[in-house]
PyMOL CGO cylinders between C-alpha atoms (Angstrom):
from pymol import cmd
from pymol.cgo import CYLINDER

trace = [
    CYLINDER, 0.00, 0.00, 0.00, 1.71, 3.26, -0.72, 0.3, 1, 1, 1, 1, 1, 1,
    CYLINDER, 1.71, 3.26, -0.72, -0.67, 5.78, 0.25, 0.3, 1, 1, 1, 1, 1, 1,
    CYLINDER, -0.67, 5.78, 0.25, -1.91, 6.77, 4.31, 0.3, 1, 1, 1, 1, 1, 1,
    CYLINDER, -1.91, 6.77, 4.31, -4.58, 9.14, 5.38, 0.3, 1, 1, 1, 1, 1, 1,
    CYLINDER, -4.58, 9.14, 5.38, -3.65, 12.97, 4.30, 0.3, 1, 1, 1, 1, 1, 1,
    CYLINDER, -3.65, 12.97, 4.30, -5.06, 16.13, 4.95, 0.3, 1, 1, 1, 1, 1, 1,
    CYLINDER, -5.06, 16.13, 4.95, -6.34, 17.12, 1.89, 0.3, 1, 1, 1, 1, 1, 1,
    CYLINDER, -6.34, 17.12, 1.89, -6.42, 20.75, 2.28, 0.3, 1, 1, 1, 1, 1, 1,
    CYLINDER, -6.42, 20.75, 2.28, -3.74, 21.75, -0.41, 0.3, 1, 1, 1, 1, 1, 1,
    CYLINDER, -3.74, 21.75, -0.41, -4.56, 21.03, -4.03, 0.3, 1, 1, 1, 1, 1, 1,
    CYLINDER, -4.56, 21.03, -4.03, -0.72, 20.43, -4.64, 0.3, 1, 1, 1, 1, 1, 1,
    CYLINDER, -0.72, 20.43, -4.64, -0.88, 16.87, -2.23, 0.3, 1, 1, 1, 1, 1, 1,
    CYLINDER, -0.88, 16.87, -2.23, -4.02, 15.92, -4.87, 0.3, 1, 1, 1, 1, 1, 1,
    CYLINDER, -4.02, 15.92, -4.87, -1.69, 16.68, -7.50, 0.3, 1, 1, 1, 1, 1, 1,
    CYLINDER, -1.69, 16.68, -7.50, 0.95, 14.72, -6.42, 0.3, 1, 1, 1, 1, 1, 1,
    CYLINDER, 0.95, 14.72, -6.42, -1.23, 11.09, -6.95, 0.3, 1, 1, 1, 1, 1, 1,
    CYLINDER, -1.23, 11.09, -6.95, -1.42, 11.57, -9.99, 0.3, 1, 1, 1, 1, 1, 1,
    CYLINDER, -1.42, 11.57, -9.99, 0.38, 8.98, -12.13, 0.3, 1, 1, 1, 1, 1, 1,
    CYLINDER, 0.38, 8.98, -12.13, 1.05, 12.11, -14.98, 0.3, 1, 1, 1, 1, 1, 1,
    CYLINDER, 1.05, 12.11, -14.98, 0.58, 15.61, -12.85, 0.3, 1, 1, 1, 1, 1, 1,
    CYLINDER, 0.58, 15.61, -12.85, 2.22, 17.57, -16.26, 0.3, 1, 1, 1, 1, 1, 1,
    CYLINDER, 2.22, 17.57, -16.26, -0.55, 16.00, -18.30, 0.3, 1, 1, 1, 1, 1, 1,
    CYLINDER, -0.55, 16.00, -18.30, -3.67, 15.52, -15.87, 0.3, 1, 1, 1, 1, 1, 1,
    CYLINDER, -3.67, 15.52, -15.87, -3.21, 18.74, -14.04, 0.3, 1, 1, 1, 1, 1, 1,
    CYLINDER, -3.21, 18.74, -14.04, -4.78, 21.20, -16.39, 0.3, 1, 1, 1, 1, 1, 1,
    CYLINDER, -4.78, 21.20, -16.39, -7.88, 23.33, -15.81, 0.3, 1, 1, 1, 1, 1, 1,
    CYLINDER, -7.88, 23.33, -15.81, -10.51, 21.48, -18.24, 0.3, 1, 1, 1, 1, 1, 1,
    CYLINDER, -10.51, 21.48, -18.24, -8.84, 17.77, -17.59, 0.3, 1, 1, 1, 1, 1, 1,
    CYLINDER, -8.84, 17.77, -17.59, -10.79, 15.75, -15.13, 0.3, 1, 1, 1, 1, 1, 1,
    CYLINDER, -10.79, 15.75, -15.13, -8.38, 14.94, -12.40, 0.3, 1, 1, 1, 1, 1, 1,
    CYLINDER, -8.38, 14.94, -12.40, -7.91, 18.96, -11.99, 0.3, 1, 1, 1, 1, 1, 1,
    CYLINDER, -7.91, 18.96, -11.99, -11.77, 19.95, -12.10, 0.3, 1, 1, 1, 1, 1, 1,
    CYLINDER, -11.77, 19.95, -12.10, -12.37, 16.53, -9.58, 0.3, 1, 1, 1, 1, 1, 1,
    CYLINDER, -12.37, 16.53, -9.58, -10.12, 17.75, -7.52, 0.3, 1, 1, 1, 1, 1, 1,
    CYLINDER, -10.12, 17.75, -7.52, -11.21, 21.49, -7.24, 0.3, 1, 1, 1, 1, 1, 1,
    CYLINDER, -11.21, 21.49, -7.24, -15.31, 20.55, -6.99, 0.3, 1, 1, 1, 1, 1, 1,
    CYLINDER, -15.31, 20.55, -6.99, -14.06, 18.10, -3.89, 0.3, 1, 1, 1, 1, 1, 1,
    CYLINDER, -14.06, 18.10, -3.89, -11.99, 21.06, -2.03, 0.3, 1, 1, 1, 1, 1, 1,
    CYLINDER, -11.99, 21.06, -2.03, -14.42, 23.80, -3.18, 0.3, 1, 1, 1, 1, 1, 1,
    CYLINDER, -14.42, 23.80, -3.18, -17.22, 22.43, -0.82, 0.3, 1, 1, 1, 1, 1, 1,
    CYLINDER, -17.22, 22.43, -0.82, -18.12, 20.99, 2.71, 0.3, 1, 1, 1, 1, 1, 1,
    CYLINDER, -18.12, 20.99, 2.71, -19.14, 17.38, 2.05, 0.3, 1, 1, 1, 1, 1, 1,
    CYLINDER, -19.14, 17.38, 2.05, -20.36, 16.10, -1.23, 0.3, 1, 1, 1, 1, 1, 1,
    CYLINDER, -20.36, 16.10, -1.23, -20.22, 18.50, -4.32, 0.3, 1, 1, 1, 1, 1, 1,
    CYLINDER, -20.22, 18.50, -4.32, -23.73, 19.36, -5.05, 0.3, 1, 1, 1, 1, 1, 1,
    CYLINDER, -23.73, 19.36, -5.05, -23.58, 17.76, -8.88, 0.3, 1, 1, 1, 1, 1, 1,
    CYLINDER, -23.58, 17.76, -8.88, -23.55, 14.66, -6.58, 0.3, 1, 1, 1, 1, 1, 1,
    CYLINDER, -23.55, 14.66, -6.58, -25.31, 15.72, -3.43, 0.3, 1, 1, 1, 1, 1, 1,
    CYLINDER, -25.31, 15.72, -3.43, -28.49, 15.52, -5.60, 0.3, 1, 1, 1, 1, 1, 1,
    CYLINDER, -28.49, 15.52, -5.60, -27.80, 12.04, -6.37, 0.3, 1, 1, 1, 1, 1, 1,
    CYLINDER, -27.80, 12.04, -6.37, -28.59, 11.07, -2.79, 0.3, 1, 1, 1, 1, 1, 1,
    CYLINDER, -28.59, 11.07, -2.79, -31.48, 13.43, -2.18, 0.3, 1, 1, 1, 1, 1, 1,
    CYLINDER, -31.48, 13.43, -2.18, -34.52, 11.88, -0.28, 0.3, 1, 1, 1, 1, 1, 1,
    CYLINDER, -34.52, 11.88, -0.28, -32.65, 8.49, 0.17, 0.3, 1, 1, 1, 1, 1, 1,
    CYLINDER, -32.65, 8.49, 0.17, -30.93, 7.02, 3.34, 0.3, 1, 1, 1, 1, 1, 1,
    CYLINDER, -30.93, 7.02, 3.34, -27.75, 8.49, 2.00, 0.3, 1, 1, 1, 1, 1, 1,
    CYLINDER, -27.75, 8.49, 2.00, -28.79, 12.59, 2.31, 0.3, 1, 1, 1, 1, 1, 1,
    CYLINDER, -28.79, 12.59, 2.31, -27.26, 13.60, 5.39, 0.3, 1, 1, 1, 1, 1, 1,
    CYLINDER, -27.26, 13.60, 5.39, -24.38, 11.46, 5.16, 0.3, 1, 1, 1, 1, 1, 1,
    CYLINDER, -24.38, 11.46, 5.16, -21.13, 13.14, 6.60, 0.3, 1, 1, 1, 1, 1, 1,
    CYLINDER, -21.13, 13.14, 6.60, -17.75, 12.01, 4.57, 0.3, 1, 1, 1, 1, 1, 1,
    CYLINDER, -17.75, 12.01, 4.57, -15.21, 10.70, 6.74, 0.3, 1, 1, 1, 1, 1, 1,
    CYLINDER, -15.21, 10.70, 6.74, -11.91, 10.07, 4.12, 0.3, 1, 1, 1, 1, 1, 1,
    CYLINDER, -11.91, 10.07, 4.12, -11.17, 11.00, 0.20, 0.3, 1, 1, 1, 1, 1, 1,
    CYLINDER, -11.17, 11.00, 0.20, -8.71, 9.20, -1.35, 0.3, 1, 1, 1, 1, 1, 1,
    CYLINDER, -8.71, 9.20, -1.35, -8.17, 10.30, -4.80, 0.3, 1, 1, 1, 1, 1, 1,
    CYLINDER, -8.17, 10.30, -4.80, -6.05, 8.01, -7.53, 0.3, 1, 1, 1, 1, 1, 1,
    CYLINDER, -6.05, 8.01, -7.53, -7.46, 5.31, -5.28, 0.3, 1, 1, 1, 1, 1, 1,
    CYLINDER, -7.46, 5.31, -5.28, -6.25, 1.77, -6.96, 0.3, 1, 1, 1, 1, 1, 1,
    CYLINDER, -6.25, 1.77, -6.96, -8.03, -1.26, -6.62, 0.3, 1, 1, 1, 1, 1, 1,
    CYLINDER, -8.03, -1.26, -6.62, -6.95, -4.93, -7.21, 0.3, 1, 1, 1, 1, 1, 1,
    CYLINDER, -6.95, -4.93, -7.21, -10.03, -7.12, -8.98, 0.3, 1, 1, 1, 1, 1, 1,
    CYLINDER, -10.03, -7.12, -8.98, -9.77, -10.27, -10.29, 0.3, 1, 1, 1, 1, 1, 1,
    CYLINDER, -9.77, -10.27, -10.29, -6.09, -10.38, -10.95, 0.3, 1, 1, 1, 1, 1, 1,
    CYLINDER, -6.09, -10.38, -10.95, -2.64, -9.22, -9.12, 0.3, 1, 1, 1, 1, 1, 1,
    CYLINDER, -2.64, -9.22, -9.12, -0.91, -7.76, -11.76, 0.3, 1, 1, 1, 1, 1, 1,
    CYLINDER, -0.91, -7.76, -11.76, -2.63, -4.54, -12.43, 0.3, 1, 1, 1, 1, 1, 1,
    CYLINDER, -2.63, -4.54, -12.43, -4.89, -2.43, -10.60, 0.3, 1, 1, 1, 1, 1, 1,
    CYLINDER, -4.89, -2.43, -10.60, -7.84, -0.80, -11.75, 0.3, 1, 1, 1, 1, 1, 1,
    CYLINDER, -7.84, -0.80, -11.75, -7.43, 2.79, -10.65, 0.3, 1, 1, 1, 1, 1, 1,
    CYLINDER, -7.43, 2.79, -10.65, -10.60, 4.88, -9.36, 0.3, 1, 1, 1, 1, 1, 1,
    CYLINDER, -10.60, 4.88, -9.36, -10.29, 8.91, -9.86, 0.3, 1, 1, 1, 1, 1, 1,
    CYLINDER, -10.29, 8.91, -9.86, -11.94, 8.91, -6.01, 0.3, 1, 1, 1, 1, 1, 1,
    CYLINDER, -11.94, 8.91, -6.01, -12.81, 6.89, -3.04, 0.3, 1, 1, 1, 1, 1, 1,
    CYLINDER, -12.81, 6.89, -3.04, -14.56, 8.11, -0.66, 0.3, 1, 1, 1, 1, 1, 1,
    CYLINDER, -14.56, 8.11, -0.66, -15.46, 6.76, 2.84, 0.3, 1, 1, 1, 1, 1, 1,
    CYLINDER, -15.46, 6.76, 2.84, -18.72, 8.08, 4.30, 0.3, 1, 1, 1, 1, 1, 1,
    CYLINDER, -18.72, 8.08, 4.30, -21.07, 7.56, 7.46, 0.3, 1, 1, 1, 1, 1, 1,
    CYLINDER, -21.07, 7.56, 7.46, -24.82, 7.47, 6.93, 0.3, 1, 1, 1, 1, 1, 1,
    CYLINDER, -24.82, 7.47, 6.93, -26.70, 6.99, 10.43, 0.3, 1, 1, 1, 1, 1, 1,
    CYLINDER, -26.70, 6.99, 10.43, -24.55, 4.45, 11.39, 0.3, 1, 1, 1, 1, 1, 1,
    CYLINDER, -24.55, 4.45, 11.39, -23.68, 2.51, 8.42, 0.3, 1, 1, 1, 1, 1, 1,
    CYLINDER, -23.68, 2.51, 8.42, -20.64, 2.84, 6.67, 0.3, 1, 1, 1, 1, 1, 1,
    CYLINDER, -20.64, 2.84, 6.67, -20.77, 4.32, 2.92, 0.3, 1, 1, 1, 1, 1, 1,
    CYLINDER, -20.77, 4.32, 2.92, -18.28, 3.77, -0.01, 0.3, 1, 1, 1, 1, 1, 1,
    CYLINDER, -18.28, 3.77, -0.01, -18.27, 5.41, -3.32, 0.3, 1, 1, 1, 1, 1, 1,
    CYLINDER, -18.27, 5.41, -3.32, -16.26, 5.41, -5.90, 0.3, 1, 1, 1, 1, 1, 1,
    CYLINDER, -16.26, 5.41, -5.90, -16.09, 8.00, -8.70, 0.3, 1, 1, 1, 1, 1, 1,
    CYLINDER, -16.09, 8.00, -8.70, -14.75, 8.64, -12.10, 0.3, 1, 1, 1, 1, 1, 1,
    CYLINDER, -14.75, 8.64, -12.10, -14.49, 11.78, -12.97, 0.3, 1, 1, 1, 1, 1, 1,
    CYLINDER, -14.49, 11.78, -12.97, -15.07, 12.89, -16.43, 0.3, 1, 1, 1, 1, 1, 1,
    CYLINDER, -15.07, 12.89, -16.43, -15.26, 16.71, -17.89, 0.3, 1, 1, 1, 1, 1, 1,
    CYLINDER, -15.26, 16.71, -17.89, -15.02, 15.80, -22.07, 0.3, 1, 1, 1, 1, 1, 1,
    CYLINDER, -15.02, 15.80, -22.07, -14.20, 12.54, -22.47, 0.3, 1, 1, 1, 1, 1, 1,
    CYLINDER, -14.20, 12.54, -22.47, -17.33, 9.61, -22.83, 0.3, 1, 1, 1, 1, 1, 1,
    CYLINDER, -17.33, 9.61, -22.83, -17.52, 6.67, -20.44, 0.3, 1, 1, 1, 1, 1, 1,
    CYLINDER, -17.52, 6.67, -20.44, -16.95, 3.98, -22.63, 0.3, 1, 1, 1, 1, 1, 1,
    CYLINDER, -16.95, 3.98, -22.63, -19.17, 1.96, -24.99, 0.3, 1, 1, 1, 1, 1, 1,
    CYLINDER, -19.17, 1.96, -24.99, -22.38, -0.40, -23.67, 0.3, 1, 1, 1, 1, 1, 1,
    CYLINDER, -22.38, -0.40, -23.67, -21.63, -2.83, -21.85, 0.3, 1, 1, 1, 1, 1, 1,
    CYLINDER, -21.63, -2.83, -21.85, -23.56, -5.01, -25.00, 0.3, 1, 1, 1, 1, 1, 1,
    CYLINDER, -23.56, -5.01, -25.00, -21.25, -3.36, -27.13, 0.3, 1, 1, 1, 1, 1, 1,
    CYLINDER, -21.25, -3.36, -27.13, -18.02, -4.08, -25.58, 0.3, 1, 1, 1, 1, 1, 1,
    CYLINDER, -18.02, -4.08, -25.58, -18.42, -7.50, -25.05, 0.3, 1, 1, 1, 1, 1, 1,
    CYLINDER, -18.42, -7.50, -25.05, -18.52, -8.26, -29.17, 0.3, 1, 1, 1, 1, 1, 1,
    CYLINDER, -18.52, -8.26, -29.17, -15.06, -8.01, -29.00, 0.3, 1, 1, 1, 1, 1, 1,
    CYLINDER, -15.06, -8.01, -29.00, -14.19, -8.40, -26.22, 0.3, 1, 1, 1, 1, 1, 1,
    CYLINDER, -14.19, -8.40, -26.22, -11.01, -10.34, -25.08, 0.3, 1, 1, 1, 1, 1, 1,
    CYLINDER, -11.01, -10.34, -25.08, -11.08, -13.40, -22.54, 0.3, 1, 1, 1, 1, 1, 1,
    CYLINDER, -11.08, -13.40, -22.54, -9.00, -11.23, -20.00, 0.3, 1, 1, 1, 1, 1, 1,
    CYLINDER, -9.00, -11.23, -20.00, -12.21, -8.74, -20.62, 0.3, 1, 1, 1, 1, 1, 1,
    CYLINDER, -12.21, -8.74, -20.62, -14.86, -11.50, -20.59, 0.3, 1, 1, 1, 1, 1, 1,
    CYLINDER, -14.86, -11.50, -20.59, -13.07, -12.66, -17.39, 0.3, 1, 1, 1, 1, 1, 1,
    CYLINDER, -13.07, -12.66, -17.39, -13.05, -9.63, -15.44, 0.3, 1, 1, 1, 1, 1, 1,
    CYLINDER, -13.05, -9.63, -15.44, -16.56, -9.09, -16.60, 0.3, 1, 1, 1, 1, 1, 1,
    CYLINDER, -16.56, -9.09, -16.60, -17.63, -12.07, -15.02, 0.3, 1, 1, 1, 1, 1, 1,
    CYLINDER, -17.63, -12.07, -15.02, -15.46, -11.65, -11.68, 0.3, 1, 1, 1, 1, 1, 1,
    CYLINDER, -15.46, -11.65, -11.68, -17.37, -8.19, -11.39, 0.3, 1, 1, 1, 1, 1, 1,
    CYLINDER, -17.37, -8.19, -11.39, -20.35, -10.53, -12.07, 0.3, 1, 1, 1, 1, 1, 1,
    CYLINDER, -20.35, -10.53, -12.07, -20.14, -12.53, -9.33, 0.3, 1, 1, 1, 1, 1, 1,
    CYLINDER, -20.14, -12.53, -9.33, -18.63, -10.05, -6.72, 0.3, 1, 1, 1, 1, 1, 1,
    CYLINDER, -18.63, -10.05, -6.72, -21.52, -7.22, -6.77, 0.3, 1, 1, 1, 1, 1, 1,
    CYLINDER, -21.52, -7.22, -6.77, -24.30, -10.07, -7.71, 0.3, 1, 1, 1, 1, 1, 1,
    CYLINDER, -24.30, -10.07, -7.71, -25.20, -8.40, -11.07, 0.3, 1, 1, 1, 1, 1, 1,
    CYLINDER, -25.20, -8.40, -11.07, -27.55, -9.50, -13.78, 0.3, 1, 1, 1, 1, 1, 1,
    CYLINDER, -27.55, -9.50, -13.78, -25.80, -8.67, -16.78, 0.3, 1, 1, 1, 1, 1, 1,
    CYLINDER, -25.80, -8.67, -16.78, -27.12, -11.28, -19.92, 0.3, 1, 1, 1, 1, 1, 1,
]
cmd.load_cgo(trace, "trace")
């Protein structure tokens, strides 16, 4: 594990995570504008705030942020690697969520789509991810 709880408090730390700070620290380029709508605010950002309105999840207080946030799946060889994770406390349940940040760039094709032609390292991580959050993909 190379990362600890930080205080988060000076854009330059956020910077520093990045894997390319000279290329993904621009104004316009998602891991800059991620990192500014996190600091700019006291809890969630409202563009995601209003995602949780009138649930369970609307008052929840954030605990940790932890941004370039990698995350081993069905393999040890390469991490996926989350633009944010972040820890939160709803009532007394524990909340994580995990966010890509995006400004320009698309998401990615349909799931449907991708999996024409899609590789067996792709079909296999598909399925892992099918199995560990219990999804109901045909």
């Amino acid at each position: 594990m190379k990362h600890f709880c930080i205080q988060m408090n000076d854009l330059n730390v956020w910077r520093s995570f990045l894997a390319d700070p000279e290329k993904q620290w621009k104004k316009g380029y998602s891991a800059y504008e991620l990192a500014h709508s996190w600091t700019a605010c006291e809890g969630l950002p409202s563009s995601i705030r209003g995602v949780f309105s009138n649930t369970e999840f609307e008052n929840m207080k954030i605990l940790y942020v932890f941004p370039e946030h990698e995350v081993y799946l069905d393999n040890q060889k390469a991490p996926s690697q989350n633009d944010l994770f972040v820890l939160g406390k709803a009532d007394r349940d524990l909340v994580v969520i995990m966010v890509e940040g995006k400004v320009e760039e698309p998401f990615g094709e349909l799931v449907k789509d991708w999996l024409e032609q899609a590789s067996d390292g792709k079909r296999k991580r598909l399925a892992f991810l099918r199995e560990t959050c219990s999804l109901r993909i045909p």
